[in-house]
N, C-alpha and C positions, 0 to 999 in steps of 0.2 A: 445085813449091816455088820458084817465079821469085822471089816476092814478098821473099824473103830477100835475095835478091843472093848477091852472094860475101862468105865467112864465114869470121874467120881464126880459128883454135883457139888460144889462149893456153895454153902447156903447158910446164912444166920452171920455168922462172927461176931466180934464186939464193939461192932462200930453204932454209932446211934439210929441208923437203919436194919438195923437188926431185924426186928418185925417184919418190916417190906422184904429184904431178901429172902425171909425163910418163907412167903409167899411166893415170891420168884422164883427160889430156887426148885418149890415145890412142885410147880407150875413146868418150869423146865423138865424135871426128872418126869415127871410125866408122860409130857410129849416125846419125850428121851425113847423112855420106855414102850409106849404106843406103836412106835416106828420100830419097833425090834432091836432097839440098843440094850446092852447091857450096862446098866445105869444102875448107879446109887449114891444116897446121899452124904457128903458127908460135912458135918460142923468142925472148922477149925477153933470154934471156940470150947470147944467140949471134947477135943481130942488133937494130938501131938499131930502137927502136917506132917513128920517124920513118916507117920505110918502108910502114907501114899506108898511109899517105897516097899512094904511087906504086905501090900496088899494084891501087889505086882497091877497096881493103875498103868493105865496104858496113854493115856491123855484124862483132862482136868477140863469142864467148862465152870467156868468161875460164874456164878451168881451173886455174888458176895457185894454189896452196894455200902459205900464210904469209905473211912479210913479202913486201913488195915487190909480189905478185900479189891479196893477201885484204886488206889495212889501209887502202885507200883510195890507195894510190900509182898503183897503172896505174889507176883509176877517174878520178882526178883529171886523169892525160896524155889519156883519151881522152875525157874532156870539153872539153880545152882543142882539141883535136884533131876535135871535133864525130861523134864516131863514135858511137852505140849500139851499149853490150854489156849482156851479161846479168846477174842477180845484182843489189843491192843498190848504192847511189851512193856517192857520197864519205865522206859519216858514218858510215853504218850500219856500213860496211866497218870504218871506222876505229874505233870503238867497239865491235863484237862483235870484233874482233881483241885486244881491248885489258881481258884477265879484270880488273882490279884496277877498272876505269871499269866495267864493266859490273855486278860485285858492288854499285857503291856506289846505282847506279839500281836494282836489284832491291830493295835496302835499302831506297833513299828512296821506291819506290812501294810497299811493302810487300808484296812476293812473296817467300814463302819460300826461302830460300836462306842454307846453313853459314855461322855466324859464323866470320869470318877478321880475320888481320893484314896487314898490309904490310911487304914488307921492301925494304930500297934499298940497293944495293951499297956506297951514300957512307957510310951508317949503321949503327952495330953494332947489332944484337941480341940482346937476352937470350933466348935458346932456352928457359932453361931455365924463365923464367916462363911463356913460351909453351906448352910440355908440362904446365906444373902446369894452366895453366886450360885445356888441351884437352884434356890424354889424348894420344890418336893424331892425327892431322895427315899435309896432302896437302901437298907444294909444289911450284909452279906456276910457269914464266918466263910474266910478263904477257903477253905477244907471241907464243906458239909454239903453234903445235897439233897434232896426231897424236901429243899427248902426249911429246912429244918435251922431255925437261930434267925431266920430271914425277918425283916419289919419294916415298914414304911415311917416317913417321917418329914413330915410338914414345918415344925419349929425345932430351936434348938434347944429343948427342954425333952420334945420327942426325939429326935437324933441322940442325946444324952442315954439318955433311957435306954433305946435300941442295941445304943453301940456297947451299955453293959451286958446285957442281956449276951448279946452277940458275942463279946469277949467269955462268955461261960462255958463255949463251944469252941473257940481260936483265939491265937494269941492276934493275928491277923484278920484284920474286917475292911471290905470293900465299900467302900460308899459309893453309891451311883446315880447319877443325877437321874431322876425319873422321867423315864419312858410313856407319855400316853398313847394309846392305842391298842392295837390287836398285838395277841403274841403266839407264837409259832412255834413249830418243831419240826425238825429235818431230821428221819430217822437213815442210817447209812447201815447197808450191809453190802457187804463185800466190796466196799469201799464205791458202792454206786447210790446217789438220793433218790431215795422210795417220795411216794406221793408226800406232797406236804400236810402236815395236819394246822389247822386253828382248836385253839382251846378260848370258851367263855365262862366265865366263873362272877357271879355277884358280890362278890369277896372280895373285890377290890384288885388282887391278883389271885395268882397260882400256886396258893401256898400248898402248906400238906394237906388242911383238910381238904381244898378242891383237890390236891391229887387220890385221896384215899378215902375220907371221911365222911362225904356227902352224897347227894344223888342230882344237886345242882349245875354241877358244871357240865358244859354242854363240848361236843366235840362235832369238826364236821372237816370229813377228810373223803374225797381232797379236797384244801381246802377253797374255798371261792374267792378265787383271786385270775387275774389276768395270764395268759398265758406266757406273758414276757414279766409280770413279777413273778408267777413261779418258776420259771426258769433262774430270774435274776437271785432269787432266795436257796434256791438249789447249789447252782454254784457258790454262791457264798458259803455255805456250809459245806460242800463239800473241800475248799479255799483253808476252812478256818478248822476242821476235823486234819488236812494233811499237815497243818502248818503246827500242830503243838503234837503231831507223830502221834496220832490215833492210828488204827489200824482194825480191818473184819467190820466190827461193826459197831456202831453207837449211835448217837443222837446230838442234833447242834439245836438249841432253842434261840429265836432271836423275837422281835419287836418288830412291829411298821406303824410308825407313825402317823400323825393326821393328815400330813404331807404325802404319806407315800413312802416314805424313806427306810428302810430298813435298816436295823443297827442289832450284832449280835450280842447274846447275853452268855453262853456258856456252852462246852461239850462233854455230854455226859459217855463215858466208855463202857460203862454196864448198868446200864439205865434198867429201869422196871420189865419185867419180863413177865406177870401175872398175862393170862389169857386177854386181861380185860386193858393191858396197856399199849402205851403211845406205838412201840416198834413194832408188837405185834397188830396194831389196828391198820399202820402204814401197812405191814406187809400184805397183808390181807386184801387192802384194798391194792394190790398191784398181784391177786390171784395168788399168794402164797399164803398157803393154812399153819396153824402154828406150830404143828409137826413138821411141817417142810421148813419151816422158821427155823426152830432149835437143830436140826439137821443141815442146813447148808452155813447156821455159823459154826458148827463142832465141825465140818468139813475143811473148814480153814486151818485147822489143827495136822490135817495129815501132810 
């Protein structure tokens, strides 16, 4: 594995997913290492990125999850810094980080996806017209992921509520009319869709603690579905991962409703990378181990 050189693991930062990536990241330098890479890790939040430079790093795989590591900001330093890392470039980062930009392209190229509001901290909102014309409702901080700031909301007393809560994380909150049904994830590597997965959770949705904190939520991939919706669910995500300039590899989560209907919810560009997650359970079940995982995305690098 010469041809890599020396490889620094981006893991922790000081984005509110902090915890999960310095799992992830963990998880990656690992595998890194297993495979005969010369890997090691390093925290941008406990040390200057400058030092990439005197380290003489040779490439960067970014495990870093939320602002600061997933929106285009370290993507941007280590361009300026002439390093190859992995994942997705300046835009894509910064536009699949960014739900309220990404809803509006799914809209304008006409891929299904929940009609929603927009909400801005500077500006009030009438909740309560919002519940007449949806019913139930998701909200969303435009910038956070692992579901973090996320709440459901039935009345406009709950949508009040929510949408503070959610303003503590973004100045920006997405309201989305509520999706019943199964939800999904399309995991993408090297810009091809791996098996689909289903997630069930008791919880109402798929918040953080179904993704980290419990032993409830059940997972079943591939997932059981027709062979013309997983195809039709495949291309949509791979549709909606080109269309906001993703790139390598990530994840499109979407909805199918009681109808049948498929409607996307979001693309994540450095989604959870612990042994025990969504892209490495896809890979896995399409015969790639998570050594050969973290190895064919840092190949995107050379």
């Amino acid at each position: 594995m010469k041809q890599f050189g020396k490889v620094a693991v981006l893991l922790g930062g000081n984005s509110a997913e902090r915890e999960v990536s310095l799992k992830s990241g963990a998880a990656v330098l690992n595998g890194l290492i297993k495979a005969g890479i010369d890997a090691f890790a390093f925290d941008p939040a406990q040390r200057n990125i400058l030092e990439l430079n005197t380290l003489n790093v040779d490439r960067v795989f970014i495990a870093l999850h939320g602002r600061g590591g997933e929106d285009g900001t370290i993507q941007g330093a280590l361009e300026f810094m002439s390093l190859p890392y992995t994942g997705s470039q300046v835009l894509g980062s910064a536009l699949a980080m960014d739900k309220i930009r990404s809803k509006h392209l799914f809209r304008a190229a006409q891929l299904s996806t929940a009609a929603y509001r927009v909400a801005n901290a500077k500006e009030g909102v009438d909740a309560a017209a919002i519940i007449a014309d949806f019913g139930k409702v998701m909200v969303k901080p435009s910038h956070e992921g692992s579901s973090i700031g996320m709440a459901q909301a039935c009345t406009a007393q709950e949508l009040t509520d929510a949408l503070t809560a959610a303003f503590a994380f973004d100045d920006e909150v997405l309201i989305e009319q509520w999706v019943t049904g199964r939800e999904f994830t399309v995991a993408m590597l090297a810009d091809e869709a791996l098996p689909v997965i289903e997630m069930k959770t008791p919880r109402g949705f798929y918040d953080y603690e179904a993704k980290y904190q419990v032993n409830s939520t059940e997972y079943y991939c591939p997932a059981e579905l027709s062979e013309a919706h997983t195809a039709q669910l495949q291309v949509m995500a791979k549709h909606a991962f080109e269309l906001v300039g993703a790139t390598g590899w990530g994840r499109v989560d979407a909805m199918q409703d009681e109808h049948g209907q498929f409607y996307l919810l979001e693309v994540n560009t450095v989604p959870g990378m612990t042994e025990k997650s969504l892209v490495p359970m896809a890979a896995k079940a399409q015969g790639v181990s998570f050594e050969q995982l973290v190895v064919r995305i840092l190949e995107q690098t050379l």
